[in-house]
C-alpha positions as CSV (number, residue, x, y, z in Angstrom):
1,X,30.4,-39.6,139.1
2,X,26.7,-39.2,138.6
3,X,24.2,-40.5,141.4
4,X,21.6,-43.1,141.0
5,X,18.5,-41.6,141.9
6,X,14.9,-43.6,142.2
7,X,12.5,-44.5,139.7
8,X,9.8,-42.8,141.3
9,X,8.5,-39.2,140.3
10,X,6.3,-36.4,142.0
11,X,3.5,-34.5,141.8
12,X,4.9,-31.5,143.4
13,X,2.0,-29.4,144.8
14,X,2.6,-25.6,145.5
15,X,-0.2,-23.7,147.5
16,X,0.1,-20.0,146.5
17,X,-2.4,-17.2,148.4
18,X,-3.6,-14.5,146.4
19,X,-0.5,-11.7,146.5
20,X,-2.5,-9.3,147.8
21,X,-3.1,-10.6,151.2
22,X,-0.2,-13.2,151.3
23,X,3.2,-12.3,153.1
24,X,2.0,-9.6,155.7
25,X,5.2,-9.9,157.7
26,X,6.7,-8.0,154.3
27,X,3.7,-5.3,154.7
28,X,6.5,-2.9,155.8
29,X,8.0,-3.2,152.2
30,X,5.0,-1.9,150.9
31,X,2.1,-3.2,149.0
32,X,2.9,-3.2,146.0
33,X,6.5,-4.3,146.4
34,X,4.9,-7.2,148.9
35,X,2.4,-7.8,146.2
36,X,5.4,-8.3,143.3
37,X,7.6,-10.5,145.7
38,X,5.3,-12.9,146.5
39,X,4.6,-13.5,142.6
40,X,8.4,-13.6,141.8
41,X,8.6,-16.1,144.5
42,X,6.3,-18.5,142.9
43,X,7.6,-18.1,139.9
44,X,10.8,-19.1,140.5
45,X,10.4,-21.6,143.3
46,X,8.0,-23.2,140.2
47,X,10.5,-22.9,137.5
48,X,13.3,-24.5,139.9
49,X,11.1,-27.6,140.8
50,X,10.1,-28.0,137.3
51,X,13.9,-28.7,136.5
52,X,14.0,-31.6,139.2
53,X,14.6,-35.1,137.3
54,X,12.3,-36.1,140.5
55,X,9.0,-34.0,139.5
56,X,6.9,-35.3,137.1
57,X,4.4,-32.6,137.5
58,X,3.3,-29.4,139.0
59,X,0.2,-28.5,140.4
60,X,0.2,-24.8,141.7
61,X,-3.2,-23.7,144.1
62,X,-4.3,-20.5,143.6
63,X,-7.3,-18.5,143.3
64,X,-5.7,-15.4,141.4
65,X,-6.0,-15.9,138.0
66,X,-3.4,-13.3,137.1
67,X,-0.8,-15.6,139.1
68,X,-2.3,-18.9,137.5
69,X,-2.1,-17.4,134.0
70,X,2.2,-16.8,135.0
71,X,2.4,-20.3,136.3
72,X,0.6,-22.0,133.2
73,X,3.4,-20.3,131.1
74,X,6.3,-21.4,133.0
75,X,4.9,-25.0,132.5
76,X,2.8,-26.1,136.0
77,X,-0.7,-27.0,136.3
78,X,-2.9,-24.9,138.2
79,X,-6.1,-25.7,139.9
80,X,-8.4,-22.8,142.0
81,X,-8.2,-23.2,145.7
82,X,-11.1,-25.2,147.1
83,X,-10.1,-24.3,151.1
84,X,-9.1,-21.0,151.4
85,X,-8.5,-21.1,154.7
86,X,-7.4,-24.1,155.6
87,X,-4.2,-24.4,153.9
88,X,-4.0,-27.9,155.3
89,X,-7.4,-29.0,153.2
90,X,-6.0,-27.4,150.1
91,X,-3.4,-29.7,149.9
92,X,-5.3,-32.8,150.7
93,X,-8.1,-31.7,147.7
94,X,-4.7,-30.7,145.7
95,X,-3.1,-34.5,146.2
96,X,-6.4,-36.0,145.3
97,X,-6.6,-34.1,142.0
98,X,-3.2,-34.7,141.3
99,X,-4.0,-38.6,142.3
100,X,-6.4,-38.2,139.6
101,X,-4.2,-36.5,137.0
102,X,-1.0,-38.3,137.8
103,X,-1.4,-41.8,139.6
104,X,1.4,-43.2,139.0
105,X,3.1,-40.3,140.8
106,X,4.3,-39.5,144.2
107,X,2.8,-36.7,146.0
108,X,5.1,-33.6,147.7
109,X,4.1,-30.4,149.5
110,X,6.3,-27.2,148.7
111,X,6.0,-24.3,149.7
112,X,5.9,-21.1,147.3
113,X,8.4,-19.2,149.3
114,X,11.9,-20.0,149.0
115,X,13.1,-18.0,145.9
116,X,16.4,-19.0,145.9
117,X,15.6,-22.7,145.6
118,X,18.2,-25.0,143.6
119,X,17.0,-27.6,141.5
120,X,19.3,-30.1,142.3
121,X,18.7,-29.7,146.4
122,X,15.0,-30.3,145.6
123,X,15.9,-33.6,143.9
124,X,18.1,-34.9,146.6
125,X,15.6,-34.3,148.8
126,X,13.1,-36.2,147.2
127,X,15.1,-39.0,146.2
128,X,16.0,-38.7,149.7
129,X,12.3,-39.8,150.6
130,X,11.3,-43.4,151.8
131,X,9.5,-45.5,149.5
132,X,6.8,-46.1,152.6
133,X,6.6,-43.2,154.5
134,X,5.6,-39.7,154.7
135,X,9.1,-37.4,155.4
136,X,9.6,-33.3,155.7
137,X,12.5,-30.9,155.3
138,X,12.4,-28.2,158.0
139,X,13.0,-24.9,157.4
140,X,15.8,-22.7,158.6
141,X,14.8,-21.6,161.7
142,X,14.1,-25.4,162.8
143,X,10.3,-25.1,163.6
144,X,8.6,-24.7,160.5
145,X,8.0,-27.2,157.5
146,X,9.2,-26.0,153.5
147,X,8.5,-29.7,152.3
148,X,6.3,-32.7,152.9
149,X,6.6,-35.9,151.0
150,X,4.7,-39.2,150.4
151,X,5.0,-42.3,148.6
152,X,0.7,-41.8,147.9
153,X,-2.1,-39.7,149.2
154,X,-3.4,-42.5,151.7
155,X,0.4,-41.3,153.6
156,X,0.0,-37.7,152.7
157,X,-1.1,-35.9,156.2
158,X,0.2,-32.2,155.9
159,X,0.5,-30.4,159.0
160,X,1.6,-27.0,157.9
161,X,1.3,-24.2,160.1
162,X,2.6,-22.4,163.6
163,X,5.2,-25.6,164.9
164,X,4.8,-27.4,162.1
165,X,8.2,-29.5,162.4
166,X,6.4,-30.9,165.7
167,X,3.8,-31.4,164.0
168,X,4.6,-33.3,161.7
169,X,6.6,-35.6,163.7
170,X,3.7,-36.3,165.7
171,X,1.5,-37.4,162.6
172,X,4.4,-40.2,161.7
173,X,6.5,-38.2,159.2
174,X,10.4,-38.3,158.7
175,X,12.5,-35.6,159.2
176,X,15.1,-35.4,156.4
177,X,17.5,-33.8,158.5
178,X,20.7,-35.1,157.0
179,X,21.1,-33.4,153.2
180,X,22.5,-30.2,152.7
181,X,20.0,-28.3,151.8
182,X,19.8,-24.8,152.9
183,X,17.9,-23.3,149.6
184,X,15.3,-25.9,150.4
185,X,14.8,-24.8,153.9
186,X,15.1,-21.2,153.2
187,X,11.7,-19.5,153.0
188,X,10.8,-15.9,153.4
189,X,8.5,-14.4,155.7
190,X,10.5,-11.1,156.5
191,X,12.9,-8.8,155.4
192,X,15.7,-10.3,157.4
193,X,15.0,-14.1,155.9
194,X,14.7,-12.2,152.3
195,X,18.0,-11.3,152.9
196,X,18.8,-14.4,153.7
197,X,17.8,-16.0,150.4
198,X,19.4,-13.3,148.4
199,X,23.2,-14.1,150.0
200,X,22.1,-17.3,149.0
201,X,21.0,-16.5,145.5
202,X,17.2,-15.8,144.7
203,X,15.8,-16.9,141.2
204,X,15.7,-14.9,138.2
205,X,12.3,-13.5,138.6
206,X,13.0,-12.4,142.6
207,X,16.8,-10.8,141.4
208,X,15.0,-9.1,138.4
209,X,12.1,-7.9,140.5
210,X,14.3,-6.5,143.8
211,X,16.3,-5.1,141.3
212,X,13.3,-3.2,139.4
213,X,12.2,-1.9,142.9
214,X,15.8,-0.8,144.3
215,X,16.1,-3.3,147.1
């Protein structure tokens, strides 16, 4: 029996730090193997929102052009980071360009670290998103934030950061805490949650690169 989903679409937007200093907490894996992860992670957390009936569009942020280039192929959009250290403004300048680009889109927030992300989770948690509110999915360890959703950018208010579930409650969002969606909520920051995603099933580009590097 297929499910009726919404008419509404996305702009997904997926902030992406340069590889060489993103993911320290994987520093212990090495450089170069930290360096290669965090590009196969974006590639295929990219390539499974881009098979979402719910996203219209992708907008990666990034400010290596290397990783941009990558992106562009698989099909997203990318745009150069205008707050490098404020992940927080990023997004905000990211959902007014994709306002721009896309307005008869919604806006979402997704993070570029959960490799083993399955299209079809993605979609049920955006069609799981009110039509007039701002909602999140929490990660696995119930304190930080993998996505952030709004009907339009006037309701888009990320939070991201140390806490960020409490956050986020506290600036009116909706916790989606009802789907099944542990692929969703399953981003890596260290070896152990890498593991993680691998018993749950990375992407093509994270299986072929730990596999290339002997992991």
């Amino acid at each position: 029996m297929s499910i009726s989903l919404p008419d509404r679409r996305f702009a997904v937007l997926v902030p992406v730090k340069p590889p060489s200093v993103a993911k320290s907490r994987l520093v212990d894996l090495g450089d170069h193997v930290r360096h290669d992860l965090v590009v196969a992670f974006a590639a295929d957390t990219a390539t499974a929102a881009l098979k979402s009936s719910m996203v219209g569009a992708i907008l990666v942020v990034t400010d290596d052009f290397a990783l941009a280039a990558g992106l562009r192929e698989l099909g997203a959009d990318v745009i150069p980071d205008g707050a490098v250290d404020d992940l927080n403004e990023s997004l905000v300048q990211a959902a007014a360009e994709a306002e721009r680009r896309w307005p008869e889109l919604c806006v979402a927030a997704l993070c570029a670290d959960v490799p083993a992300l399955a299209s079809d989770e993605l979609t049920m948690a955006l069609a799981a998103a009110p039509p007039d509110r701002a909602c999140f999915v929490t990660d696995a360890e119930g304190v930080g934030t993998t996505m952030l959703a709004a009907p339009g950018r006037e309701l888009f208010t990320p939070r991201f950061g140390p806490d960020s579930r409490q956050a986020h409650l506290a600036a009116g969002a909706v916790e989606l805490d009802s789907i099944d969606v542990p692929t969703l909520r399953r981003d890596v920051d260290t070896p152990a949650d890498l593991v993680a995603a691998v018993q749950l099933g990375v992407g093509a580009r994270t299986a072929t690169t730990l596999a290339r590097l002997r992991l």
